[in-house]
C-alpha positions in Angstrom: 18.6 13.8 -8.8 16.2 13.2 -12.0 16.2 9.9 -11.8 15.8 9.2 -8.0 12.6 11.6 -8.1 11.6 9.2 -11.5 12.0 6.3 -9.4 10.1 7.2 -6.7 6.8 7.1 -7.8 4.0 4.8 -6.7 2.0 2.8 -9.5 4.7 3.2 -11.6 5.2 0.6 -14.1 8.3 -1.5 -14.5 11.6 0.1 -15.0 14.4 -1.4 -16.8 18.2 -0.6 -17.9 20.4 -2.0 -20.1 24.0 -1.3 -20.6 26.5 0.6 -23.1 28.7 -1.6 -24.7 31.4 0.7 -25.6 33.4 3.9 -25.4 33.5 6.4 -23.1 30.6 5.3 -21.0 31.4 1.4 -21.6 29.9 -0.5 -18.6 27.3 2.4 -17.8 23.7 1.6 -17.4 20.5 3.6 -19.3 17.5 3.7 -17.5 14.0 3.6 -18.7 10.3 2.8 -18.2 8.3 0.2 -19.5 6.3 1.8 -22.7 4.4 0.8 -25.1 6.0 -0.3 -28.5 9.4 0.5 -26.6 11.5 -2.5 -27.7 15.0 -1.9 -26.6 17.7 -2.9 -29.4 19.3 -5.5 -27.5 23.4 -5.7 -26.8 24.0 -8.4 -29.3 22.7 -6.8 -32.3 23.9 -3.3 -30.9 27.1 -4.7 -31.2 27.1 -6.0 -34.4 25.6 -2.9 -35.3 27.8 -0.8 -33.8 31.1 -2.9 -35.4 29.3 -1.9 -38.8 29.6 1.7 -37.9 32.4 2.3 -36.1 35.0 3.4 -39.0 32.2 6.4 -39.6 31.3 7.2 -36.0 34.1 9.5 -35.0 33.0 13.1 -35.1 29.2 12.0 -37.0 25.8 13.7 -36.7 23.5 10.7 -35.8 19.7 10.8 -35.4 17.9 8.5 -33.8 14.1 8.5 -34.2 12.0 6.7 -32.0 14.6 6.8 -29.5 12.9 4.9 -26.6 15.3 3.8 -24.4 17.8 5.8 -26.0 20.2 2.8 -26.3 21.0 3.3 -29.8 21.9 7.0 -29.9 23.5 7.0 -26.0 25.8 4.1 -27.4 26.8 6.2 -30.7 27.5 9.0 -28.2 29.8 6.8 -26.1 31.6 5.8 -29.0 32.5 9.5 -30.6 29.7 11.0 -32.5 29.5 14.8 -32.4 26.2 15.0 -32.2 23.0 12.8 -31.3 19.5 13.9 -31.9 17.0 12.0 -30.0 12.7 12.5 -31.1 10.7 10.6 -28.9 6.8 11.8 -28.2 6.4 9.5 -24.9 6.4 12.2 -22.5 7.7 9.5 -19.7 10.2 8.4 -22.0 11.4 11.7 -22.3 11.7 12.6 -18.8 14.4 8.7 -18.9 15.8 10.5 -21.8 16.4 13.7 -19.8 17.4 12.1 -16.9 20.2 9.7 -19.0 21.4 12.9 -20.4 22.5 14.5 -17.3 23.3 11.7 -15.3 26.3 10.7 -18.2 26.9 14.5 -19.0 25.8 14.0 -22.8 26.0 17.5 -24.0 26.4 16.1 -27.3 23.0 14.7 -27.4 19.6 16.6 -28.4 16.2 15.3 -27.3 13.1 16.2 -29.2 9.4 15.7 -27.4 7.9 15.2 -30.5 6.2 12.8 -32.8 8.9 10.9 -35.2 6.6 11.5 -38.6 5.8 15.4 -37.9 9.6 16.0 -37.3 10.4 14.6 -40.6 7.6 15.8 -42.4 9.0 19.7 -41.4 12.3 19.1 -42.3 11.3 18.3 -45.6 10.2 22.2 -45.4 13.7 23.5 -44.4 17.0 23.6 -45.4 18.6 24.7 -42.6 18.5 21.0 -40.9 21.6 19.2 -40.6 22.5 16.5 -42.5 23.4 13.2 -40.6 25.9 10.5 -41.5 23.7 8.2 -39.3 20.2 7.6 -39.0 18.3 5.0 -36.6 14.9 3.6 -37.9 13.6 1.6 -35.0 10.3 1.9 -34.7 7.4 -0.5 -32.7 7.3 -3.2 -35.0 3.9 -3.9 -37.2 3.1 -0.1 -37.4 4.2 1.1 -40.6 6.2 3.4 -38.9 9.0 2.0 -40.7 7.9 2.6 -44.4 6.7 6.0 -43.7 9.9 7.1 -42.1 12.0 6.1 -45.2 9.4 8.0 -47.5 9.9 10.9 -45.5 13.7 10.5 -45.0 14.0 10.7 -49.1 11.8 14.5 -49.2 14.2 15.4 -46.3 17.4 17.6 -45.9 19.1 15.5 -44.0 20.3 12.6 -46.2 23.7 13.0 -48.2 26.1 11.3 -50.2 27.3 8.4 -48.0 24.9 8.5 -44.6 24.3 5.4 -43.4 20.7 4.3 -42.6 20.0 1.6 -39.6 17.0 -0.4 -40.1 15.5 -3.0 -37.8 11.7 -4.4 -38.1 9.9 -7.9 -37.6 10.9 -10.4 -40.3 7.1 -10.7 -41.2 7.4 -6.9 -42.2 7.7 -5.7 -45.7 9.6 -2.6 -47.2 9.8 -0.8 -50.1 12.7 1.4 -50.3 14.8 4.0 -52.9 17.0 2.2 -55.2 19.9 4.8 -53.8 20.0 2.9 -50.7 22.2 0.2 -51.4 22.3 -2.9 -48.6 25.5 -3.1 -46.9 24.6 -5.6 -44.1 21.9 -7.8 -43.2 21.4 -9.8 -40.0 18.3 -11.7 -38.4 18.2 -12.6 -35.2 15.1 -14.8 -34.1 12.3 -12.8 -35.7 14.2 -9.8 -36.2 15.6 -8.3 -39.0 18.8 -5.8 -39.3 20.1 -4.0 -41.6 22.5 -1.1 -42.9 22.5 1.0 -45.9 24.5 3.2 -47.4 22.7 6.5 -49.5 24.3 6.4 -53.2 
C-alpha cells in the first residue's frame, strides 16, 4: 500500500494523523508528514467550522488551497461535497495527499501538485474553471499568503453569488478584503482567528 511504503522510510521526519469528525468517514484517521508551515486546522475549530457549513455542503464544489494535511477538504468530502479540489506544492505532502485519497476511496477529490498563487493567478485566465460554493484559505500563518489569495480569488472564475469563503490566520495578521464579502462568522481561538464569509 501507499502509505505502508510512505512509512517506511529511514530519516523521515515525524508523521502525524488526525481524525474526521463527521460523515461517511467519521472516526477515520488522515495521515501526514511533518512540513514546514503545515499547521493542521484542529478538530475543534473544524467543527465549528464545519456546523457553519453544513446546510451548503451537500452536493458543493469546495477548494481547498494550501491543503496540507488535507483535513479540511477530506472532512467536506466526508460530509457530502461533490467535489474537493486539493493544490498543495509540497511534493511529500502530496504523495499523504495521494495516499489519503486511495486509502478512503475519495474519487470525489482532485489533488493539484502545484503552487496555491500560480493556480489562481491562471484561472483568472480561463473561464472554463468551476465555480466553488466553498473555498478554504489556510495558509502558513505570517506569509501573506492570505492577502494574496483573496486578491486573486476576486480576478478569478471561480467565485459566485453565495460561495462561502473560510478564512483562518494569526490574530496579529491583518487583512484587507472586497466589501462583497460580507462576515458571517467569527471565532478566535488562542491566537487564532476564524472566519466565514459569504460573496454578495
Amino acid at each position: 500500500m501507499l502509505l505502508t511504503a510512505l512509512y517506511s522510510g529511514g530519516g523521515m521526519s515525524r508523521r502525524d494523523s488526525c481524525r474526521i469528525i463527521a460523515g461517511k468517514w467519521r472516526g477515520r484517521k488522515i495521515q501526514f508528514q511533518d512540513a514546514e508551515g503545515l499547521r493542521p486546522t484542529t478538530d475543534r475549530i473544524r467543527e465549528t467550522l464545519f456546523n457553519w457549513l453544513q446546510p451548503e455542503l451537500a452536493g458543493s464544489c469546495c477548494l481547498d488551497c494550501f491543503a496540507g494535511s488535507g483535513a479540511l477538504g477530506f472532512e467536506a468530502a466526508s460530509r457530502g461535497a461533490a467535489q474537493v479540489l486539493m493544490l498543495e506544492k509540497n511534493p511529500q505532502t502530496v504523495r499523504f495527499l495521494q495516499a489519503n485519497k486511495q486509502v478512503l476511496s475519495a474519487t470525489m477529490v482532485k489533488l493539484y501538485k502545484t503552487d496555491s498563487l500560480q493556480w489562481l493567478a491562471a484561472v483568472s485566465e480561463k473561464a472554463d474553471k468551476p465555480a466553488c460554493n466553498i473555498i478554504f484559505l489556510d495558509p502558513p500563518y505570517q506569509s501573506n499568503l492570505l492577502q494574496k489569495s483573496c486578491s486573486l480569488l476576486v480576478r478569478s472564475t471561480l467565485l459566485q453569488p453565495d460561495t462561502r469563503i473560510y478564512l483562518e490566520h494569526a490574530r496579529t495578521d491583518t487583512l484587507t478584503l472586497p466589501d462583497s464579502w460580507q462576515c458571517l462568522k467569527s471565532k478566535t481561538a488562542g491566537q487564532v482567528v476564524y472566519k466565514l464569509f459569504l460573496v454578495s
